[in-house]
C-alpha positions in Angstrom: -104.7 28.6 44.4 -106.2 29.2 40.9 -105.3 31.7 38.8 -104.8 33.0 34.9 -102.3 31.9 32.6 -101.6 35.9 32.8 -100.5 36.0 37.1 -98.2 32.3 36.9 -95.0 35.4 37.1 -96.7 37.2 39.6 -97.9 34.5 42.4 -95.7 31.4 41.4 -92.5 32.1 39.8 -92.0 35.1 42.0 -93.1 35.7 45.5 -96.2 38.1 45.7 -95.4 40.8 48.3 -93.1 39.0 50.1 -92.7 41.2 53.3 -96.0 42.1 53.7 -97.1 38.0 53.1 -94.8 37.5 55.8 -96.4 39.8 58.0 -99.3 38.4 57.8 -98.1 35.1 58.5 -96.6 35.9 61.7 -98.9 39.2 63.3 -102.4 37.8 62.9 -103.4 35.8 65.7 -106.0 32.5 66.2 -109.4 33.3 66.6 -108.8 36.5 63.8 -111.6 38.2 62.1 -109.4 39.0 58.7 -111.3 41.6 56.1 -109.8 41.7 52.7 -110.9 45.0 50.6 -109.9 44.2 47.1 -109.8 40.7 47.4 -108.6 39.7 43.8 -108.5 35.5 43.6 -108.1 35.6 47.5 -104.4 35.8 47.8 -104.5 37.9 51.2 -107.6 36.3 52.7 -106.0 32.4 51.5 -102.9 33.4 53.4 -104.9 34.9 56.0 -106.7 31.9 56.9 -104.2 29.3 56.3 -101.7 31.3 59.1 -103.5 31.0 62.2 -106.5 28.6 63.6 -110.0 29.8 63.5 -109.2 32.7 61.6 -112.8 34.1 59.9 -112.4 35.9 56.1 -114.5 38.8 55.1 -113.9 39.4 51.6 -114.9 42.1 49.3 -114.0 42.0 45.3 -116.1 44.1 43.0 -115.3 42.7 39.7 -117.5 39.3 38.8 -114.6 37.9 37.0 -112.7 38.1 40.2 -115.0 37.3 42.2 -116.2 34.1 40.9 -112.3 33.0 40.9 -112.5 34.1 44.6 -115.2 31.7 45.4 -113.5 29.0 43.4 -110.2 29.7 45.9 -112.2 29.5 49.0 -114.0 26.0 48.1 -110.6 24.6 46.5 -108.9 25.8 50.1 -111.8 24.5 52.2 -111.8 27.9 53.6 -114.6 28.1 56.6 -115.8 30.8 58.5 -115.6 32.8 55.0 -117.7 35.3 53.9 -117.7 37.1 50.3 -119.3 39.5 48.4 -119.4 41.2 45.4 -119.4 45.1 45.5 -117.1 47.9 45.5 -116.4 49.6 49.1 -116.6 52.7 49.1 -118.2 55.6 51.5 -121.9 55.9 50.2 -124.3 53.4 48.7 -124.4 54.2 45.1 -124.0 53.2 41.4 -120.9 54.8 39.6 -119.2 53.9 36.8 -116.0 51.4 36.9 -113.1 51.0 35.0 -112.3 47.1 34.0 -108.4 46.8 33.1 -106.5 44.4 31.1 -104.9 43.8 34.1 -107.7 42.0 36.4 -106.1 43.1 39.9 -105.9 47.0 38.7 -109.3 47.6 38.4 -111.0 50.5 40.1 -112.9 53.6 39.7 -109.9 55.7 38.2 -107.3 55.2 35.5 -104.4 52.9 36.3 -101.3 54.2 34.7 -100.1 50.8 33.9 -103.0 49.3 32.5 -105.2 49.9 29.5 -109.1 50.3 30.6 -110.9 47.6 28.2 -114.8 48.5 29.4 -116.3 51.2 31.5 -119.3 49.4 33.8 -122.0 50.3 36.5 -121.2 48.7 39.0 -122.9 49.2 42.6 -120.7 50.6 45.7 -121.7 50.0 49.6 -119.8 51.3 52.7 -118.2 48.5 54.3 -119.5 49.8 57.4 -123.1 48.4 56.2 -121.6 44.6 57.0 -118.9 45.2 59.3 -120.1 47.9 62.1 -121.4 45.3 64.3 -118.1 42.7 64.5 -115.1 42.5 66.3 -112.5 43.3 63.5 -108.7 42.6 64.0 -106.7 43.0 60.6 -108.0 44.7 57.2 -106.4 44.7 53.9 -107.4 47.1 51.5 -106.1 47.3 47.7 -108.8 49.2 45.9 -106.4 51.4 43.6 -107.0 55.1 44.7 -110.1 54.3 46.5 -108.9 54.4 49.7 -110.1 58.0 50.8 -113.3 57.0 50.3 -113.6 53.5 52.1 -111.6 55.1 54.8 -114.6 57.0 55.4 -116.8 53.8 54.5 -115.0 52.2 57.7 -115.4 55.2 60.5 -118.1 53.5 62.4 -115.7 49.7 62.4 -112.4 51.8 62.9 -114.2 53.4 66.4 -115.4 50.1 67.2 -112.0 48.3 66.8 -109.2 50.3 68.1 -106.8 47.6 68.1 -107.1 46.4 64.6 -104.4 47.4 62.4 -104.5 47.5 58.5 -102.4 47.0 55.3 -103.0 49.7 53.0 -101.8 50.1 49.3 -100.2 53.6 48.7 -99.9 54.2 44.8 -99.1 57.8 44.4 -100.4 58.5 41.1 -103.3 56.7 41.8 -104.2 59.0 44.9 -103.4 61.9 42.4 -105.7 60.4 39.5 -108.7 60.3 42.4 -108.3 63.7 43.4 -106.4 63.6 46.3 -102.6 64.5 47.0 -100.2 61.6 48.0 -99.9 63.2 51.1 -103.3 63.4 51.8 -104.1 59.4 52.2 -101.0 59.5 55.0 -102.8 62.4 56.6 -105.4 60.5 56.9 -104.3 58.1 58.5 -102.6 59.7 61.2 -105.8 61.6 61.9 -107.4 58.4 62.5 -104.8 57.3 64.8 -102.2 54.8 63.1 -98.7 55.0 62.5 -97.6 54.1 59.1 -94.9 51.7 58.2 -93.7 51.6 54.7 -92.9 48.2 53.5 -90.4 47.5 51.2 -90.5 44.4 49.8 -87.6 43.6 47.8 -85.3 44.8 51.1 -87.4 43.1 53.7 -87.4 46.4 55.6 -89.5 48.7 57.5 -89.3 52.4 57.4 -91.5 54.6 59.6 -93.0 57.4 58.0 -94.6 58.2 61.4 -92.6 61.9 62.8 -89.8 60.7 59.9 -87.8 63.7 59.1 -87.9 61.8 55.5 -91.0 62.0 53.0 -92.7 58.7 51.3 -90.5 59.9 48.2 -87.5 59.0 49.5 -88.6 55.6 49.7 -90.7 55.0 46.3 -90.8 57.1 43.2 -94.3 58.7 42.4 -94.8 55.7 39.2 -94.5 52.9 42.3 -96.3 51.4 44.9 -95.8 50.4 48.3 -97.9 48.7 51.3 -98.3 50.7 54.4 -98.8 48.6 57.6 -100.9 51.0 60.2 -100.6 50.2 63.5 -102.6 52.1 66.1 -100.4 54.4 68.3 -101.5 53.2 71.5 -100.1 50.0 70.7 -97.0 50.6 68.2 -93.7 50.0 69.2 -90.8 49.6 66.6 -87.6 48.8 67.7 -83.9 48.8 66.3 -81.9 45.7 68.4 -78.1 45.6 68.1 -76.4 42.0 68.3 -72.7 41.6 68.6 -73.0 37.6 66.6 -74.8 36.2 64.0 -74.0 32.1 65.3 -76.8 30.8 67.5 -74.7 31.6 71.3 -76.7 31.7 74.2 -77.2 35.9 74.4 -78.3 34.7 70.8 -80.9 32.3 71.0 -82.4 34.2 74.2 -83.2 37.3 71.8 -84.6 35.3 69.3 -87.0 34.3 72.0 -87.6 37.5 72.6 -88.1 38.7 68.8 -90.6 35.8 68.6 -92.7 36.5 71.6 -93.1 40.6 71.4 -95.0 39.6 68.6 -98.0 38.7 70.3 -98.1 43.1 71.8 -97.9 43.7 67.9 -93.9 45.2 68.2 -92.3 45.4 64.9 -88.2 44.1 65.2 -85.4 45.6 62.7 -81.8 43.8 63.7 -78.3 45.5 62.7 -76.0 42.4 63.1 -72.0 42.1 62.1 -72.8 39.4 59.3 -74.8 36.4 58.5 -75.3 33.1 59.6 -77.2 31.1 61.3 -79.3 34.1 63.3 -80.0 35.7 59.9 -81.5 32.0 58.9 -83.6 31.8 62.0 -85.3 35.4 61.2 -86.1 35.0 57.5 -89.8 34.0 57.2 -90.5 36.0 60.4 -91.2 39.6 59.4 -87.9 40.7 61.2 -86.0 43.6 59.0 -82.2 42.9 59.1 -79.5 45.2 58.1 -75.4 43.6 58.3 -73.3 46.3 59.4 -69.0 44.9 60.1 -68.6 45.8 63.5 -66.4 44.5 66.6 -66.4 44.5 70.3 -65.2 46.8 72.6 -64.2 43.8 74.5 -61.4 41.0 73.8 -58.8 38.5 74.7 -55.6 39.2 74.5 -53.9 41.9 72.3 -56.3 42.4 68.9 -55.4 45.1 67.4 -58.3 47.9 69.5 -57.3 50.2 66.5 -58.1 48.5 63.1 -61.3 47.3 65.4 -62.7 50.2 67.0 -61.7 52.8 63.5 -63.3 50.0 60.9 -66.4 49.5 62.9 -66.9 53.6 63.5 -66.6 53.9 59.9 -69.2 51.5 59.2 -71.4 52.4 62.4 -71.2 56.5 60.8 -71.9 54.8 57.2 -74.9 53.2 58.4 -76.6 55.9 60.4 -78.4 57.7 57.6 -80.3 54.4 56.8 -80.9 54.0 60.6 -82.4 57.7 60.6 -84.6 56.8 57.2 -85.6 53.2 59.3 -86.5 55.9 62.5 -87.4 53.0 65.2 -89.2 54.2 68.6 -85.5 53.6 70.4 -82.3 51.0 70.2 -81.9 48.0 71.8 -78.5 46.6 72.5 -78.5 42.7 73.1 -75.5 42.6 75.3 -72.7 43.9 77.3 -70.0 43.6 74.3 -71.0 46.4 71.8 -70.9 50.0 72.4 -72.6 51.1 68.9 -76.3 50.7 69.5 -75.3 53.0 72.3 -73.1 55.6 69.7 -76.3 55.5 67.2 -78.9 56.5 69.9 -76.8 59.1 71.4 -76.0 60.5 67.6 -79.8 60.4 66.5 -81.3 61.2 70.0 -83.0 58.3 70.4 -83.7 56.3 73.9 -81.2 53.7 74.8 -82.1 50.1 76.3 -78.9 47.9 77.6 -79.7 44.3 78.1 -76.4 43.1 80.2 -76.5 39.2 79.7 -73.1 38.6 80.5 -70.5 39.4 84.0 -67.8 39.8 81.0 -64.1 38.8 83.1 -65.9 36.2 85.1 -67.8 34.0 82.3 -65.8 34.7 79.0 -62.5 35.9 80.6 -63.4 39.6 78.7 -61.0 42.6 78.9 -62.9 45.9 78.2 -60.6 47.9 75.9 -61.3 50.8 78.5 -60.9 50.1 82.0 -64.3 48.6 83.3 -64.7 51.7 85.5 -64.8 53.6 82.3 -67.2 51.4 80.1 -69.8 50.7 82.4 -70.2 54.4 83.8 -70.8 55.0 79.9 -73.4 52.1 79.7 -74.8 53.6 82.4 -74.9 57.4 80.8 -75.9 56.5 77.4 -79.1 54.2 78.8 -82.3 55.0 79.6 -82.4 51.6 81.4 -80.7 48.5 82.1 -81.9 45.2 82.2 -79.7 42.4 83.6 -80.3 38.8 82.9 -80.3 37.5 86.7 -79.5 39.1 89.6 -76.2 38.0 90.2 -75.1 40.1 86.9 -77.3 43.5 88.4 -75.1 42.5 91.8 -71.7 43.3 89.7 -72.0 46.1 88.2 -74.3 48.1 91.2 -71.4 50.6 91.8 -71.8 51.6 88.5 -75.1 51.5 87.1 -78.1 53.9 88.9 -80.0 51.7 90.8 -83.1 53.1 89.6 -82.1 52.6 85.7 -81.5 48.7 86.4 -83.8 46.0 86.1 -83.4 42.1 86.4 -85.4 40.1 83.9 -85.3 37.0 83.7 -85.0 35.0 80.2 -87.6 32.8 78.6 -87.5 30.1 76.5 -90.2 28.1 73.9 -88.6 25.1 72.2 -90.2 24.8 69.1 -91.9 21.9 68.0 -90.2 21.3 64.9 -86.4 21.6 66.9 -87.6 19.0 69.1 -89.0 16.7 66.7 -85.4 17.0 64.6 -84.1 13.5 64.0 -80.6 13.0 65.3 -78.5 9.8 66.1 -78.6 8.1 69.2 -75.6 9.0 70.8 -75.0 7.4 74.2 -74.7 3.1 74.1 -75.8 1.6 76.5 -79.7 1.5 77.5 -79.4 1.2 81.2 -76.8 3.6 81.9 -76.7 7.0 84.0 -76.5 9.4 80.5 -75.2 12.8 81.1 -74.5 15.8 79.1 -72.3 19.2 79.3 -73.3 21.4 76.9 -72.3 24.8 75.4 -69.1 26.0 73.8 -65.5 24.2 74.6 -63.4 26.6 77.0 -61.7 26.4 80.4 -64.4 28.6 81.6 -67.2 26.1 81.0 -65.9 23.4 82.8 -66.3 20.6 80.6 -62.9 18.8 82.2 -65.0 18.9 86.0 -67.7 16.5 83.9 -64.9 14.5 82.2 -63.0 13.9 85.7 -66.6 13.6 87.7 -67.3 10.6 84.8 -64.1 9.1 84.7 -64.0 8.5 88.6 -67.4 6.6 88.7 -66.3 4.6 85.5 -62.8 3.5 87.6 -65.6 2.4 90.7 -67.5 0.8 88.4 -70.5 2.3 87.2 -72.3 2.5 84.3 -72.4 6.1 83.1 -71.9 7.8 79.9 -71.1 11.5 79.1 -72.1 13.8 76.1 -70.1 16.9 75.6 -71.7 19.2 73.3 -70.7 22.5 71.9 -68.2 23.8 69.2 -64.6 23.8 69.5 -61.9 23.3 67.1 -59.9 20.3 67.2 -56.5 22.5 67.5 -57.4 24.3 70.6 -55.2 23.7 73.7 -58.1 23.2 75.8 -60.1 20.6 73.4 -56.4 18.7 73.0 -56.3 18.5 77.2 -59.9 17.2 77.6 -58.9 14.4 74.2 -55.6 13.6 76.4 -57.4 13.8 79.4 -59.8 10.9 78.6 -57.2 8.5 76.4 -55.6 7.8 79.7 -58.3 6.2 81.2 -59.0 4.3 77.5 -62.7 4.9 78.0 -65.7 5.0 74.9 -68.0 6.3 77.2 -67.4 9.6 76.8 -68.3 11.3 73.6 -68.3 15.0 71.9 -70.4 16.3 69.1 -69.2 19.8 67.4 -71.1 22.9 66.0 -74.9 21.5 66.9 -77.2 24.2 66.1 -80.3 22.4 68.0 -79.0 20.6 71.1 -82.8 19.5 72.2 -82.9 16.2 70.5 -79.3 15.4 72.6 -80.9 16.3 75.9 -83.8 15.2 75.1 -82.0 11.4 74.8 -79.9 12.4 78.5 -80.8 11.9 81.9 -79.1 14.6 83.7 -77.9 17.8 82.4 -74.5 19.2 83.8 -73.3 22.9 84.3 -69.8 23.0 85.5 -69.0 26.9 84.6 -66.8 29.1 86.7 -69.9 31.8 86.6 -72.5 31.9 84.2 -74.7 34.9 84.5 -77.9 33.1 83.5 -78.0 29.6 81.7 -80.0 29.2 79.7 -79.1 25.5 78.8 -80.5 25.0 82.9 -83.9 26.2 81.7 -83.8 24.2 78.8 -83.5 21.1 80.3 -86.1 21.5 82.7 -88.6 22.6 80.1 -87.6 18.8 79.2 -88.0 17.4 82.2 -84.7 16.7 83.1 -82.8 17.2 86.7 -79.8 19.7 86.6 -76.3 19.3 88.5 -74.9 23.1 88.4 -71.7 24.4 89.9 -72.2 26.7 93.4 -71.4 30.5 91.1 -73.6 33.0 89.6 -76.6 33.0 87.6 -77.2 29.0 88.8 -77.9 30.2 92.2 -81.5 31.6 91.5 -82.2 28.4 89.1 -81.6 25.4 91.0 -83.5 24.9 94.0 -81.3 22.4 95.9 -83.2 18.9 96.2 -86.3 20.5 93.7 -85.2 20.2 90.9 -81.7 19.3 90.6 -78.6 19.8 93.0 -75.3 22.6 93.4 -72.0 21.4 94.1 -69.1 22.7 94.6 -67.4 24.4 91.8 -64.1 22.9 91.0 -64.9 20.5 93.8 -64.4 16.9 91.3 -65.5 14.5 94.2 -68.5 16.6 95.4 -69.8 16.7 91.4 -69.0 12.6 91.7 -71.1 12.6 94.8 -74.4 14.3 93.3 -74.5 12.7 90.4 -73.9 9.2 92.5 -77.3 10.2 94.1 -79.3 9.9 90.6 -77.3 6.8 90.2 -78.5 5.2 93.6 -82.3 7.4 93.1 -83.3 6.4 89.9 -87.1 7.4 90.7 -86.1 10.7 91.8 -84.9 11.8 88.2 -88.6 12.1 87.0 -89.8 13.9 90.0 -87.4 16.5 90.0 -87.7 16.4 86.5 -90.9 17.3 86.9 -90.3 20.2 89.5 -88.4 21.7 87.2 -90.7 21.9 84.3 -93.2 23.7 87.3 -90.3 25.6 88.3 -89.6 26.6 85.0 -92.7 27.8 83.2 -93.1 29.6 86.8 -90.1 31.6 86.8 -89.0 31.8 83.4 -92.3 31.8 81.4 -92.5 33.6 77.9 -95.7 36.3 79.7 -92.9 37.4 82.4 -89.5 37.8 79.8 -91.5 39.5 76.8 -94.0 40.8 79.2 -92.0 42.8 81.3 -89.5 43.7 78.5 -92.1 45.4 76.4 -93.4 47.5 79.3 -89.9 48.8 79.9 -89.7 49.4 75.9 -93.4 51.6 75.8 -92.6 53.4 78.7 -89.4 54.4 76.7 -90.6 54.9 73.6 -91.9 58.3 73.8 -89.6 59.6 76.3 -88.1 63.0 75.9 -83.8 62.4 76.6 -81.6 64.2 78.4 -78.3 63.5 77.9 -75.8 64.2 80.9 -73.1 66.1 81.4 -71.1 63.1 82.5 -72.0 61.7 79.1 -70.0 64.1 76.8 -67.0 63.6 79.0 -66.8 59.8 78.9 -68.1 59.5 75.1 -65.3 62.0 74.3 -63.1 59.3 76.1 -64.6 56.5 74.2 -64.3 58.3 70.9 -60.2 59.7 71.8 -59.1 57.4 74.3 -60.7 53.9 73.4 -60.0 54.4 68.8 -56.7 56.1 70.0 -56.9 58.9 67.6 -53.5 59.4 67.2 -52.7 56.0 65.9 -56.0 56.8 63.0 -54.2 59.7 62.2 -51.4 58.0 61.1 -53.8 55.3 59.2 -55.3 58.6 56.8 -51.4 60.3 56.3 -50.8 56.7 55.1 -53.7 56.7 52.9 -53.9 60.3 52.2 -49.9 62.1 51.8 -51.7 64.8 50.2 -53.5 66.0 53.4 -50.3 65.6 56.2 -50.2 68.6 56.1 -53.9 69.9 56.7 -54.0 67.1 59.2 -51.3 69.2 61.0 -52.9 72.3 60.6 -56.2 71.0 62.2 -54.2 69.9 65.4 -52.2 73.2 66.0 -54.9 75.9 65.0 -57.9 74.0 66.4 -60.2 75.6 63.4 -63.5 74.1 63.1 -63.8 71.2 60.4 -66.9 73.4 59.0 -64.4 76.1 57.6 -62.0 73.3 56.5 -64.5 71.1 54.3 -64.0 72.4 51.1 -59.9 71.2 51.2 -60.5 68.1 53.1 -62.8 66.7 49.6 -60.0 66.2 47.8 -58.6 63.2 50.2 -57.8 60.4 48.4 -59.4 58.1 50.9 -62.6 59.9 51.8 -64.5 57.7 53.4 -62.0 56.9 56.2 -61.4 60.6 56.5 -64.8 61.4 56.8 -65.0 59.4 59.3 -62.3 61.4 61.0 -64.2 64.3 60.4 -67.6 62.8 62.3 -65.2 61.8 65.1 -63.6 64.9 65.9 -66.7 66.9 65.0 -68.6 64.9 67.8 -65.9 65.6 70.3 -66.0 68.9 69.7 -69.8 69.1 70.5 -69.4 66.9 73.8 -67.0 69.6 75.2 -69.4 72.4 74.3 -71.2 73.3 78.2 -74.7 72.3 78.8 -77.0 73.2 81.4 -78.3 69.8 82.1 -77.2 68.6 86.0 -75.9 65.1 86.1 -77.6 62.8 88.0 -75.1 59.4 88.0 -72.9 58.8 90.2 -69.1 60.0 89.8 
């Protein structure tokens, strides 16, 4: 791109409107008619075209200077399907004077506070309307520094015409105020016209919707900044806060990035509030997904974790965080799976609707305890949701004593291996070119099964044939159960066996197997099946859960008998002796695949559920305040956190005391409880007992779930 000396800080040593360049990177779509209002050198419409196929440019830039620069852009980018020209939009054909600024890009018909104006010029002014009435329009740009009033009404006849296409507006507060208008007034505006506005912040990588935000645009920027706005029509906007318990690529994981890549093809906008980074953050960055990192832990565990420090650190940081969740103000909350109550605590706190996506059994699968008794946990997933969605049927099966009925939903996942994941160069792992190659893969534990592949392998080694075995997955190399399978396989003496720790993309190593293995004790949906037969590889799975609905027995791959070593031996022995079968059950399950777990059906069906929610008027239930009082008492054992603040706080023992024998409501209290030392975790304290106090207050509203 060419540009002054004067712009190399703006476009190349830093990034230019980073959010909003990813944005358009990842919302426009092939075939795109892109209109750039205040086109400059052709940043936006460069980007534009350069980020999906066939997109066509429409470009508008008023001053010459800029406009031959814009020309020289589009011929040095062998931009096609472009068209420019060189007027001012605005609402009326006309000739009015223009202000030329020492800073190119700030030019306009008013005074930019930040430039000097060098010359005032004629300059002549069309409505864009005049070239653009008659086409199908599906994004516009428009950066013409207080201007916008006016070329709003310039674009009345193409904003009827296209009620789908959505626009990135600049908001510059004091440039609204030096054309006339009110700050206020250009949001207005907007609405009327039927949009929802997003303010983009750059520097955070966020979204916050301005849209029925108890918050005004100066919360956000001061009145001396600037800001993009992404409008959305409100027919089609759907903004949605997810919450996932991990930030490592797990299966839950990877199966909601899926889905945070393919709702943007129905225009959804994503905002993630994760328990740190890693390798999910990674994957996001680049793909106009807002993240926040909020500490929190499960409500689920093995063994004896301490449930207090857990449960009172994450409610303090959950309570912390809700003011920016409230300024954010997404459509409704999203949690990601069945180990995390606090998507669940910040709906109910900001009223918002509630979508549980259950992609786990919990006990059976990961050998999770709830820290209440399951009775008690799932009757509150089933309180504080709107709906339900399992990931197979086998999960909606366990928990149907629990959950309404009419609340639950089975979806199944998708996946899309990308292109560049597949293509990843890896080393060849297996030896031997004519052998049987199989692979186990996912996470080292007891509950996966890997020692039924070991022993399965191990017995058709000792009768003599040639078979190798990839286990894949991450372990450590002090767990018990890693040390057994290690022993396991040094008393046989064998190198056909191999492992390969913490692999982020496992497609390259099934892409070099034969047969994929899936030896769990129950997996609720895997998602390593559907993998492989995207790939074109048959799939051995063990007789429980989720596998059911995915293999078709003698289609595409085979069931055996969980635990059942010789019956494993036995199927794969039928590849062995069937070479030629492998690629035509191979093939069935590629057709059985993009059948039953296609991208249109996952996303598809998932963003229905999500716009059918996102207006939707919640009632919370009786029920609700009883077991959310339990959650908040019971589960974060009060008591015990009581103790934590006298620890931290000696000074307030005795108010502490006070509170529990004379009941008196926190309100009257506040003024003595500010002088706690530690007043963030006794805030905290506050919220919690504040809340429980509210859920015993009688409502009208009859339950409806079951007791």
């Amino acid at each position: 791109m060419y540009i002054y000396p004067r712009f190399v800080q703006h476009y190349v040593k830093n990034k230019y409107e980073p959010f909003s360049s990813e944005i358009i990177k990842n919302y426009l779509k092939p075939n795109s008619t892109f209109v750039d209002l205040g086109a400059h050198f052709g940043y936006y419409s460069l980007l534009a075209y350069h980020s999906q196929k066939n997109t066509k440019i429409i470009a508008i830039e008023p001053v010459k200077k800029n406009f031959e620069v814009l020309k020289k852009n589009i011929k040095l980018n062998n931009v096609k399907n472009a068209k420019l020209y060189n007027f001012a939009a605005s609402n009326k054909k006309e000739v009015k004077d223009f202000n030329l600024t020492e800073a190119s890009d700030s030019a306009g018909f008013y005074e930019h506070p930040l430039t000097k104006t060098k010359k005032i010029i004629k300059i002549k002014s069309y409505p864009p309307d005049q070239i653009l009435k008659k086409k199908k329009i599906d994004f516009i740009k428009i950066d013409i520094e207080g201007h916008e009033m006016a070329v709003l009404e310039g674009l009345k006849t193409t904003l009827k015409n296209n009620k789908n296409l959505s626009m990135l507006v600049e908001f510059n507060p004091k440039m609204q105020k030096n054309a006339g208008f009110q700050p206020d007034d250009l949001l207005k505006k907007l609405e009327s016209l039927g949009f929802e506005i997003f303010l983009i912040d750059e520097l955070k990588r966020k979204y916050y919707r301005l849209t029925n935000n108890k918050y005004s645009w100066q919360e956000f920027i001061n009145e001396n900044s600037y800001a993009n706005l992404l409008c959305i029509p409100k027919q089609k906007s759907l903004f949605v806060t997810y919450f996932s318990h991990r930030a490592n690529l797990g299966g839950a994981v990877r199966s909601h990035l899926d889905l945070l890549n393919q709702i943007k093809k129905f225009d959804a906008l994503s905002h993630v509030v994760i328990p740190s980074n890693g390798p999910f953050v990674d994957r996001i960055k680049n793909k106009a997904v807002s993240f926040d990192i909020v500490p929190f832990g499960w409500w689920v565990s093995k063994g004896q974790a301490s449930i207090n420090e857990r449960h009172f650190n994450s409610l303090i940081n959950i309570t912390g965080y809700l003011d920016e969740l409230k300024r954010i103000n997404p459509h409704l909350i999203y949690t990601n799976t069945l180990v995390i109550p606090w998507g669940a605590l910040s709906a109910f706190l900001l009223n918002k609707p509630h979508l549980w996506h259950i992609r786990e059994f919990g006990k059976k699968d990961h050998g999770f305890s709830f820290d209440m008794t399951l009775k008690e946990s799932v009757r509150l997933i089933n309180l504080l949701s709107e709906k339900v969605i399992y990931n197979s049927k086998a999960v909606q099966h366990q928990f149907k004593n629990y959950i309404d009925p009419n609340r639950g939903e089975t979806v199944y996942n998708s996946i899309e291996i990308p292109e560049e994941l597949l293509k990843e160069k890896v080393k060849q792992v297996y030896k031997s070119k004519k052998s049987l190659k199989l692979i186990i893969a996912g996470f080292i534990a007891k509950s996966k099964g890997q020692d039924q592949a070991i022993k399965a392998t191990m017995r058709l080694l000792d009768e003599g044939y040639d078979v190798e075995l990839l286990v894949l997955g991450s372990f450590s190399k002090n767990d018990p159960y890693f040390i057994s399978l290690n022993n396991l396989i040094k008393t046989k003496k064998t190198n056909k066996i191999y492992f390969e720790n913490n692999v982020l993309n496992p497609y390259p190593y099934i892409n070099q197997s034969d047969i994929l293995l899936i030896c769990s004790r129950s997996e609720a949906s895997s998602r390593t099946l559907v993998e492989a037969m995207l790939l074109k590889k048959p799939v051995i799975g063990s007789d429980k859960g989720g596998a059911l609905e995915q293999i078709k027995e003698g289609y595409n791959g085979f069931l055996y008998n969980y635990e059942d070593i010789n019956d494993l031996k036995q199927k794969i022995l039928y590849f062995l002796k069937n070479r030629k079968m492998m690629e035509v059950m191979g093939q069935n399950g590629l057709t059985f695949a993009k059948s039953k777990f296609s991208p249109e059906k996952y996303a598809g069906k998932i963003m229905k559920i999500m716009m059918t929610l996102k207006n939707k008027k919640i009632k919370r239930f009786e029920n609700s305040k009883d077991f959310l009082q339990s959650f908040l008492l019971h589960q974060l054992k009060l008591n015990d956190t009581v103790k934590e603040i006298e620890i931290h706080a000696d000074q307030n023992m005795n108010l502490i005391k006070e509170i529990d024998q004379t009941e008196k409501s926190i309100t009257d209290l506040s003024q003595k409880i500010s002088s706690v030392e530690s007043a963030k975790i006794f805030r905290t304290w506050k919220l919690t007992m504040n809340i429980s106090k509210v859920l015993l207050k009688p409502i009208s509203i009859a339950s409806t779930s079951k007791n």
